[in-house]
C-alpha positions in Angstrom: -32.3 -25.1 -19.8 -33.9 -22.2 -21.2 -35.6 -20.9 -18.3 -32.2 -20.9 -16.4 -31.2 -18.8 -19.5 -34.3 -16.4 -18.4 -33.3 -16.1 -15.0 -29.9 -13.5 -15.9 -32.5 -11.6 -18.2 -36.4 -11.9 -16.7 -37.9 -11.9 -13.4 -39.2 -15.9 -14.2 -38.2 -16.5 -10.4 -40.4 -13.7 -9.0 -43.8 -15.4 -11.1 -43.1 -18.7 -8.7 -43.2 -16.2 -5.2 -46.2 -15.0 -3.5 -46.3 -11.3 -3.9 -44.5 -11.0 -0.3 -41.6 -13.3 0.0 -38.4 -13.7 2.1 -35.0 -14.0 0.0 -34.3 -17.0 1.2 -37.4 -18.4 -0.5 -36.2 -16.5 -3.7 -32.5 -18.0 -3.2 -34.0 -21.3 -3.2 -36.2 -20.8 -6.3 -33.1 -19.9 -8.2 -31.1 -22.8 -6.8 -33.8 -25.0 -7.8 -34.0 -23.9 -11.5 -29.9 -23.5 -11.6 -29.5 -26.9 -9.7 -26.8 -25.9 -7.8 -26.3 -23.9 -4.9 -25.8 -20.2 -4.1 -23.4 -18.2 -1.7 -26.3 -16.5 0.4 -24.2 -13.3 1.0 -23.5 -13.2 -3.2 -27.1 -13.6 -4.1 -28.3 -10.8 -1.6 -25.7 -8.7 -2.8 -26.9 -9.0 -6.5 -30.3 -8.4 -5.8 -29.8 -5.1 -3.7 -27.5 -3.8 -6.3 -29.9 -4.6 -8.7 -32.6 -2.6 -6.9 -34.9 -5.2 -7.8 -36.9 -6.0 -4.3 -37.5 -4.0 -1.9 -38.6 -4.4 1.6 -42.1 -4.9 3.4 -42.5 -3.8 7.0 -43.7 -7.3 7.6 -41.8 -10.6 9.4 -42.6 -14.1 9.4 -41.9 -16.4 12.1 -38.8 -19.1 10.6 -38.9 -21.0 13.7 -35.4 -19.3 14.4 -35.0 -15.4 13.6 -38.2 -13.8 12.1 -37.4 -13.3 8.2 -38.6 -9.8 6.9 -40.8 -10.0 3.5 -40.3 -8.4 0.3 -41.5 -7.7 -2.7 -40.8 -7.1 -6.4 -40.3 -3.5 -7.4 -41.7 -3.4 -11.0 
C-alpha cells in the first residue's frame, strides 16, 4: 500500500528500471505495484506532461516495432 502511495509523489517506479528503459516497461512497473491496469495512451500522456523522461536516440528490438529508450530526467 504505501508504495502505491509513493508512486503519485516519488519516482519509486524509476529505482526498479535500468537507466534506459522503454515506457512500456515503466507502464507495467506501475501496473504491477497499482495491480490494475493502465490506458497506454493516458499513462504516456502523464508522463510527457510531466516532463519527467526524456528520450534516448536508442531502440530495442520488441520482436514487433523497435521501442525507443528513455530515461529519467532528474
Amino acid at each position: 500500500m504505501r508504495i502505491r502511495n509513493k508512486l503519485n509523489y516519488t519516482n519509486v517506479g524509476f529505482e526498479l528500471l535500468p537507466a534506459k528503459f522503454t515506457l512500456t516497461e515503466l507502464q507495467l512497473v506501475h501496473e504491477a505495484i497499482l495491480g490494475e491496469a493502465l490506458d497506454k495512451r493516458n499513462f504516456r500522456r502523464k508522463l510527457s506532461q510531466q516532463g519527467i523522461v526524456k528520450p534516448v536516440k536508442e531502440w530495442v528490438e520488441t520482436g514487433r516495432k523497435p521501442a525507443q529508450l528513455f530515461r529519467f530526467t532528474s
